[in-house]
C-alpha positions as CSV (number, residue, x, y, z in Angstrom):
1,X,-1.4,-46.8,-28.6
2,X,-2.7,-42.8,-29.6
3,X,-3.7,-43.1,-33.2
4,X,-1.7,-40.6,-35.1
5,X,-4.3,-39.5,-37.6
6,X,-8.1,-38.0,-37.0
7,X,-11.1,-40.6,-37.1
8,X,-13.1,-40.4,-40.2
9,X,-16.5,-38.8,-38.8
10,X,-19.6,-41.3,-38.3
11,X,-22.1,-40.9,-40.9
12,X,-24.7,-38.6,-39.8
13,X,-22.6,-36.7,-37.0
14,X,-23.1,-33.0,-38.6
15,X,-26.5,-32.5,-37.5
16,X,-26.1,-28.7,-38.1
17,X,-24.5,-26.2,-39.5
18,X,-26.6,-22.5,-38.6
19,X,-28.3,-20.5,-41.4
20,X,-25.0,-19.0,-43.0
21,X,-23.1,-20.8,-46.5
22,X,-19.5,-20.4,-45.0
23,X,-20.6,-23.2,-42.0
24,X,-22.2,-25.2,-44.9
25,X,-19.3,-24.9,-47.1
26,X,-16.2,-25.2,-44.4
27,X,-18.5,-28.1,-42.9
28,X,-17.8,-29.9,-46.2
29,X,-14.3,-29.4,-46.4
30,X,-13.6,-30.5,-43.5
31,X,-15.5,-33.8,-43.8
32,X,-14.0,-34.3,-46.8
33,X,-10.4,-33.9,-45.4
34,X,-11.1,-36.0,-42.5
35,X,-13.1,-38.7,-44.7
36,X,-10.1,-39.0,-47.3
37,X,-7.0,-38.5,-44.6
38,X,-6.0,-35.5,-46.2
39,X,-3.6,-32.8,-44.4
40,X,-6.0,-29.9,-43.1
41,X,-5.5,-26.1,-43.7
42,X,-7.7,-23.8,-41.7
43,X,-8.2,-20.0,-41.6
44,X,-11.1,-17.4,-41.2
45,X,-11.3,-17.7,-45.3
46,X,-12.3,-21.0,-45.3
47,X,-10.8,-25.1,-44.9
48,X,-8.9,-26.5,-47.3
49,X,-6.4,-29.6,-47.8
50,X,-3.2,-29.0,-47.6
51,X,-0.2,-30.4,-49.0
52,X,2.0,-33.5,-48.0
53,X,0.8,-36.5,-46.1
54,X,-1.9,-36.7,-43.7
55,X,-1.4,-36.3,-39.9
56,X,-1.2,-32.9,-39.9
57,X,-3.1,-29.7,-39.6
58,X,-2.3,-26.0,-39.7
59,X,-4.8,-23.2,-38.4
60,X,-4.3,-19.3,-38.1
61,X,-3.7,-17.9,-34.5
62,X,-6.4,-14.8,-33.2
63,X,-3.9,-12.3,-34.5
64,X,-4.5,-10.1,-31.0
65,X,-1.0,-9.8,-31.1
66,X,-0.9,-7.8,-33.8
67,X,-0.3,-10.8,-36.6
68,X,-2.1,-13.3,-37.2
69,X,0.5,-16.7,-37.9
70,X,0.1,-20.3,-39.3
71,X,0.2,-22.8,-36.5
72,X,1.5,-25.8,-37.7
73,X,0.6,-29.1,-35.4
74,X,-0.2,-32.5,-35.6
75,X,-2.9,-34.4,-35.3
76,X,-1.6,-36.5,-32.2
77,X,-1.3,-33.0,-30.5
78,X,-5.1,-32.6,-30.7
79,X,-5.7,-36.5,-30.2
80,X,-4.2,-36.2,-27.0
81,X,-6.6,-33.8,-25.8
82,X,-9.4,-35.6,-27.2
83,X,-8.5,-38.9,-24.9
84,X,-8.7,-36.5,-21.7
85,X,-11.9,-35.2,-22.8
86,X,-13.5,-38.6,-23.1
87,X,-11.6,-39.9,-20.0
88,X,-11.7,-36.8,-17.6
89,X,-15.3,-35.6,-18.5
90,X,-16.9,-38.0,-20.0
91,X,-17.4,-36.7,-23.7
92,X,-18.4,-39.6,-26.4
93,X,-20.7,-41.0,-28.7
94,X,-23.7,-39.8,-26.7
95,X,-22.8,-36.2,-26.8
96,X,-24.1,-33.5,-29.2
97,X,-21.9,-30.6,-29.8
98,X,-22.9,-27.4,-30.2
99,X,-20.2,-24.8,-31.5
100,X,-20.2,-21.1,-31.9
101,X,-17.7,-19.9,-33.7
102,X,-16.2,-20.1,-37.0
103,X,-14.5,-23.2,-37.7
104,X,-11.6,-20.8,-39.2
105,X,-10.3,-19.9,-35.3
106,X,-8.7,-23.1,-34.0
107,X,-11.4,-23.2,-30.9
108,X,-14.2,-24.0,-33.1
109,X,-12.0,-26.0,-35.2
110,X,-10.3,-27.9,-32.6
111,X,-14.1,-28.4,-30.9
112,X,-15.2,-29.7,-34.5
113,X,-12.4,-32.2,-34.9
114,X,-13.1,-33.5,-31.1
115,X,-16.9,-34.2,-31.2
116,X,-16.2,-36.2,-34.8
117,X,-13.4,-38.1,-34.0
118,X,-15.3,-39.1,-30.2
119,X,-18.5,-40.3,-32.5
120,X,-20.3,-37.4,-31.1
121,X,-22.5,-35.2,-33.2
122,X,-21.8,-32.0,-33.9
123,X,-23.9,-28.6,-35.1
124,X,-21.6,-25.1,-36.2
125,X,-23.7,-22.3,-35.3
126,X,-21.3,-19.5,-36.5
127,X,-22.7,-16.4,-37.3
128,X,-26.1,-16.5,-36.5
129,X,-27.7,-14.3,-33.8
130,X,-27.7,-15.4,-29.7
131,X,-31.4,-15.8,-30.1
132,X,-31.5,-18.1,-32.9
133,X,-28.3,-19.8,-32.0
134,X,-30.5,-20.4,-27.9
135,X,-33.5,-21.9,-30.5
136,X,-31.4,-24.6,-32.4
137,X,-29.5,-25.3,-29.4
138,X,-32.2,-26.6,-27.3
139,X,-34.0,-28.2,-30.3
140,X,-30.8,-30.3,-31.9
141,X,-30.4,-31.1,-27.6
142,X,-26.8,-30.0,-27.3
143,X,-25.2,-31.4,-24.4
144,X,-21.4,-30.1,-24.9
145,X,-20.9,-26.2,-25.8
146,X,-17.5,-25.0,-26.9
147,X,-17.1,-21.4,-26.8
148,X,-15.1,-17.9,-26.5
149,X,-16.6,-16.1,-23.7
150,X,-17.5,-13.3,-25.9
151,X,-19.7,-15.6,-27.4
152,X,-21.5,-16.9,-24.2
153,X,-22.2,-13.4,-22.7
154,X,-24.1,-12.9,-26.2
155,X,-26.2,-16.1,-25.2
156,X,-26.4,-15.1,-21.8
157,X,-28.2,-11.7,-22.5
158,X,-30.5,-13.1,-25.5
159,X,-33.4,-13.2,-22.9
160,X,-34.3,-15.8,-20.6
161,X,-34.4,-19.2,-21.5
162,X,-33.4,-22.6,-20.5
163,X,-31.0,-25.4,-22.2
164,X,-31.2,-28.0,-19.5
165,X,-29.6,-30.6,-21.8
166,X,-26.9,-29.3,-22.0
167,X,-23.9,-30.9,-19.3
168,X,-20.8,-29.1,-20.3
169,X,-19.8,-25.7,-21.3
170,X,-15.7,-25.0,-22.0
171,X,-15.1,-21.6,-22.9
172,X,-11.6,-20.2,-23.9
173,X,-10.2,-17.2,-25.8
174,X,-10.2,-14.6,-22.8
175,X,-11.6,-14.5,-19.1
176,X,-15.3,-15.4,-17.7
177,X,-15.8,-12.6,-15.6
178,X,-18.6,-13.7,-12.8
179,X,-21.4,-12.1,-14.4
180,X,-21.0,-13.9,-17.7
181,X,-20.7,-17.3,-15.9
182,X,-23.8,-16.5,-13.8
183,X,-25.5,-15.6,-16.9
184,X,-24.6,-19.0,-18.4
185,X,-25.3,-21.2,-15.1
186,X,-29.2,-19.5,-15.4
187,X,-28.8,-20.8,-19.0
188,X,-27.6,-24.0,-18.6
189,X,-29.2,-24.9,-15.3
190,X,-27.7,-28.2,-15.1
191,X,-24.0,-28.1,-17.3
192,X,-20.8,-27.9,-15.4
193,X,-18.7,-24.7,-16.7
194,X,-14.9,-25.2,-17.4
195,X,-12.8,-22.0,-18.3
196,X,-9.0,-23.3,-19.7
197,X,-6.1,-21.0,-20.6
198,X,-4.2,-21.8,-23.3
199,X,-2.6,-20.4,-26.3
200,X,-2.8,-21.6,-30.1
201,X,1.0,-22.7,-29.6
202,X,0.4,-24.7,-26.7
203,X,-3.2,-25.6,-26.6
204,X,-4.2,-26.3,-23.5
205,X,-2.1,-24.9,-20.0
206,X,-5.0,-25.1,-17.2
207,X,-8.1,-25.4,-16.5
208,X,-10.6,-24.0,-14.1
209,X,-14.2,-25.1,-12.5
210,X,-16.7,-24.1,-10.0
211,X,-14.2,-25.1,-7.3
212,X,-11.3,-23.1,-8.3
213,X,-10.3,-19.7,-6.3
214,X,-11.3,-16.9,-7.7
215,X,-8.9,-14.8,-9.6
216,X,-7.2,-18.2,-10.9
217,X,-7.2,-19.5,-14.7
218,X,-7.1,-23.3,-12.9
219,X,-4.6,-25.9,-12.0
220,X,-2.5,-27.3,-14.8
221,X,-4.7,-29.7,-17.6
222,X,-3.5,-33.3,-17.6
223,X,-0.1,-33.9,-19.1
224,X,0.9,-30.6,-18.5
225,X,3.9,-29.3,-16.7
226,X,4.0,-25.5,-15.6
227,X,7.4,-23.9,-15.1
228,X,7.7,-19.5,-14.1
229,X,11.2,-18.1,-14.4
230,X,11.9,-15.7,-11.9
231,X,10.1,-12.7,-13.5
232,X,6.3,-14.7,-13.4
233,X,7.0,-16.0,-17.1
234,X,4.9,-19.0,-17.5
235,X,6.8,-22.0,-19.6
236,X,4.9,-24.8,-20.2
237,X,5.7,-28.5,-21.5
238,X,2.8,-31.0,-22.7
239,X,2.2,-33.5,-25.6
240,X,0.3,-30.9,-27.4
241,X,2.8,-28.3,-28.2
242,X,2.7,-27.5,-31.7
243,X,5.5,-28.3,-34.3
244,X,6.0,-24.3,-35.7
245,X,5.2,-21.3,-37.6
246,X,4.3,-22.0,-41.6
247,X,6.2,-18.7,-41.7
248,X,9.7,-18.3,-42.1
249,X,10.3,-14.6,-40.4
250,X,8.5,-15.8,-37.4
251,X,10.4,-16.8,-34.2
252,X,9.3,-19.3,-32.7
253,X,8.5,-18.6,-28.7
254,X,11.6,-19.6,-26.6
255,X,12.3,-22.9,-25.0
256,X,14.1,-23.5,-21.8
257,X,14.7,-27.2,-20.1
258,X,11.9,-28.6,-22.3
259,X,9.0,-25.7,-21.7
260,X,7.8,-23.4,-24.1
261,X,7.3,-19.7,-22.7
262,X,4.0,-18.3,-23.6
263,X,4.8,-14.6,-23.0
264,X,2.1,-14.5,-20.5
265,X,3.1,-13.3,-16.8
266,X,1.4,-15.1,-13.5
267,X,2.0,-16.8,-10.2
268,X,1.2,-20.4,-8.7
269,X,-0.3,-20.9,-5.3
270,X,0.8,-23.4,-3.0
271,X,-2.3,-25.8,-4.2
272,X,-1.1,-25.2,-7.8
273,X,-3.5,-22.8,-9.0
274,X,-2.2,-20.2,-11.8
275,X,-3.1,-16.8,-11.3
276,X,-2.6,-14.7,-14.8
277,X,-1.7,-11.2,-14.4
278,X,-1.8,-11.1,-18.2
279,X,0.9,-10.2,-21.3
280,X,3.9,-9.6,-20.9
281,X,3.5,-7.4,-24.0
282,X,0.2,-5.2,-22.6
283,X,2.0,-4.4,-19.5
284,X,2.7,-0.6,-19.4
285,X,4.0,2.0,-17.1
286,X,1.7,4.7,-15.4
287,X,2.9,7.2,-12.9
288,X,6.1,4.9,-12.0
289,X,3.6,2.1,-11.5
290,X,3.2,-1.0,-13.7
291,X,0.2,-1.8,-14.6
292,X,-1.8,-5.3,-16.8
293,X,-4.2,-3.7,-19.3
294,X,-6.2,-6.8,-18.6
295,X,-6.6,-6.4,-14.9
296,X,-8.7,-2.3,-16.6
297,X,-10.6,-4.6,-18.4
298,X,-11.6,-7.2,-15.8
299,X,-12.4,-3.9,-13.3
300,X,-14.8,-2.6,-15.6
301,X,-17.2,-5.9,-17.1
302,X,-17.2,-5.8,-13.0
303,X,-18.6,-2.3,-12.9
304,X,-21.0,-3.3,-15.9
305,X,-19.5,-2.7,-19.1
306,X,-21.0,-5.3,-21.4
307,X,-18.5,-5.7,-23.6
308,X,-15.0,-2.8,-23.8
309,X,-11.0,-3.2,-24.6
310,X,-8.5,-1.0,-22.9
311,X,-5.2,0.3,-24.5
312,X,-2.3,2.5,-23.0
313,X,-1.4,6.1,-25.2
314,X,2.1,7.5,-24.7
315,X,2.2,10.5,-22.0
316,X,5.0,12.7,-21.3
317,X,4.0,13.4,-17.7
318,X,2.7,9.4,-16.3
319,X,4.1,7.2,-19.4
320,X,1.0,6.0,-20.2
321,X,-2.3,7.0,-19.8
322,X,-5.3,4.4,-20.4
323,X,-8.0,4.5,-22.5
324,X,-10.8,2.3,-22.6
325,X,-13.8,2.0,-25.3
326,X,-16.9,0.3,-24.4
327,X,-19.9,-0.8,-26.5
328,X,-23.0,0.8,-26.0
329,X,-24.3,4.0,-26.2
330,X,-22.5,7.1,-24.5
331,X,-23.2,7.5,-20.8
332,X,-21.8,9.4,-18.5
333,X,-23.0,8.5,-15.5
334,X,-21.3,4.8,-16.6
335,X,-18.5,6.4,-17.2
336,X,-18.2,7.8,-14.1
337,X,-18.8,4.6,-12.4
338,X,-16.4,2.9,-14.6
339,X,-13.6,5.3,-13.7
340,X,-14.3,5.0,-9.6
341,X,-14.6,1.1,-9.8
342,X,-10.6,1.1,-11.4
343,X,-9.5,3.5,-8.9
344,X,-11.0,1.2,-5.8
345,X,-9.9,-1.6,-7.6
346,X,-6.7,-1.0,-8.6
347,X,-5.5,2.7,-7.7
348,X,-5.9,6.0,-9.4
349,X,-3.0,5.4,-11.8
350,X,-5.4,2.7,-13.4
351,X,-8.4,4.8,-14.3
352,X,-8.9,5.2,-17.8
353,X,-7.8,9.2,-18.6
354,X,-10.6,8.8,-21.6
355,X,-13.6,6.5,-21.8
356,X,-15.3,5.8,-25.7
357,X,-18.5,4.8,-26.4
358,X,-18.5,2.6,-29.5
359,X,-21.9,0.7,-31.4
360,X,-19.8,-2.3,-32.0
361,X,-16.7,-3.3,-30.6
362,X,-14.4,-4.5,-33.2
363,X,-13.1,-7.7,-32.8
364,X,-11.1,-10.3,-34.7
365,X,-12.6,-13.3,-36.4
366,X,-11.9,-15.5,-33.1
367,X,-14.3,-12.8,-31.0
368,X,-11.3,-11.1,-29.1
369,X,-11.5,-7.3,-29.7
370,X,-9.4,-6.5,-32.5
371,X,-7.1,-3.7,-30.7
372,X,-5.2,-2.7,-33.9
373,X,-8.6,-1.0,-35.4
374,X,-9.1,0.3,-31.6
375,X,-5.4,2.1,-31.9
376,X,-6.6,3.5,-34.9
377,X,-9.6,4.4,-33.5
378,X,-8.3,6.5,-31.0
379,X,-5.6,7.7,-33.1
């Protein structure tokens, strides 16, 4: 039978936690929630024990919706997915995990939670520069990375280097375009690379390798059944659905015939791959054509922007026109570029009427670009 409640970690299994206080100090909360059985509370202040009895755990979505919400779950949802880690791919006791992000966003969390309840170890590396986080990865011998692919394209273009001890990478949180996932199979020489799609409501929805078509987010993960209504709407049923919103104003995504609808749009092949076109919510209008803010965004990383967002401004003539900021230093002849590659790509409707050239990108405490400051940016 699934145990209902998270294993108390070995002793020993945080081998470590980066060069920042926050790791050291959420690091310790959570060890001391999962040593004393205590209900878990996570968010990008910090871990704390929540109130009730043990068995479950709430953690704070991205918030690249526009809000972030309290995602309320149980710890059998995330057991669940622990089992077909150590069934499917092997993870156990003889693994070393090596996580990048804070253990506020539920990837890092939910990686955190997996390694110590599988008797793995585990080192946070939150916070600390690519180069230094490339250092303490290859001398703790990390063999399992969890990750946001923000976060790996920041490894991939430390500088060259090698972690040939390592034997899986997962990334979620967004797409791995191909240069990013070439940049980490030169890094990690001998790891296997698995993208999944999934949402902090649902957890996992698929998952996608080095044999999957390109263009697709994978087949459905293990215990997971895939439903799309006829508009593309992907529903999705699986044992690790979560139990609600801590807030009362929120409504809860709908539910039809047992599947939860992730406001996502896509398409399944005939072999059962899902292709994501992308929110339902960031599709927008141009010149009588619709058009998936993410498909501007996959165009240009392909056309060599290292990091950029892409929003949609009202216009009274096209309905939209796009704008897309990208980090790095202003360059027209980039720009330029950038704005053919979308119109090949995707037509002329799709090429950004305005292209800005930020430091930094913003982004959100879970690495996704935070597109609220963007709005105001170009406000």
């Amino acid at each position: 039978m699934t145990p209902e409640v998270f294993a108390a970690p070995r002793p020993g299994a945080v081998a470590g936690c980066g060069a920042r206080d926050q790791n050291r100090a959420a690091l310790a909360a959570l060890l001391d929630c999962l040593t004393r059985g205590l209900p878990l509370h996570a968010s990008m202040d910090g871990i704390r024990a929540g109130q009730g009895p043990g068995g479950w755990l709430s953690c704070q979505s991205s918030g690249s919706g526009g809000r972030v919400k309290t995602i309320r779950r149980s710890h059998a949802s995330w057991i669940a997915s622990f089992m077909v880690s150590r069934d499917s791919f092997g993870l156990g006791p003889q693994d070393h995990y090596g996580v990048l992000g804070q253990l506020g966003h539920s990837l890092a969390l939910y990686a955190s939670i997996e390694a110590l309840h599988l008797g793995a170890g585990l080192s946070v590396l939150a916070g600390d520069g690519p180069r230094q986080q490339i250092r303490q990865l290859a001398g703790s011998g990390i063999s399992v990375i969890y990750a946001t692919p923000s976060q790996l394209r920041r490894l991939a273009l430390a500088g060259p280097a090698r972690l040939p001890a390592v034997r899986q990478v997962f990334s979620g949180g967004g797409k791995l375009d191909p240069a990013c996932r070439a940049g980490v199979a030169a890094l990690c020489p001998n790891a296997r690379i698995r993208e999944f799609y999934g949402a902090s409501e649902t957890s996992f929805i698929a998952m996608a390798d080095d044999t999957t078509p390109e263009g697709a987010v994978g087949r459905a993960y293990p215990g997971v059944s895939l439903r799309l209504d006829d508009q593309g709407r992907i529903g999705v049923a699986s044992p690790y659905l979560f139990d609600g919103y801590a807030e009362a104003d929120l409504t809860p995504p709908p539910v039809r015939d047992g599947h939860l609808f992730t406001g996502d749009i896509g398409r399944l092949d005939a072999a059962g791959h899902l292709f994501l076109r992308g929110r339902e919510s960031r599709m927008v209008t141009v010149a009588d054509r619709n058009l998936f803010l993410e498909d501007v965004e996959t165009a240009l990383l392909a056309a060599g922007a290292t990091a950029c967002a892409v929003l949609a401004v009202p216009d009274a003539a096209r309905g939209h026109a796009v704008v897309a900021v990208i980090e790095g230093a202003p360059d027209d002849a980039l720009a330029a570029r950038l704005r053919r590659a979308c119109r090949v790509a995707l037509g002329d409707h799709a090429a950004p009427r305005r292209i800005l050239f930020v430091a930094r990108l913003p982004v959100l405490g879970s690495d996704k670009p935070d597109l609220a400051a963007l709005a105001r940016l170009i406000a």
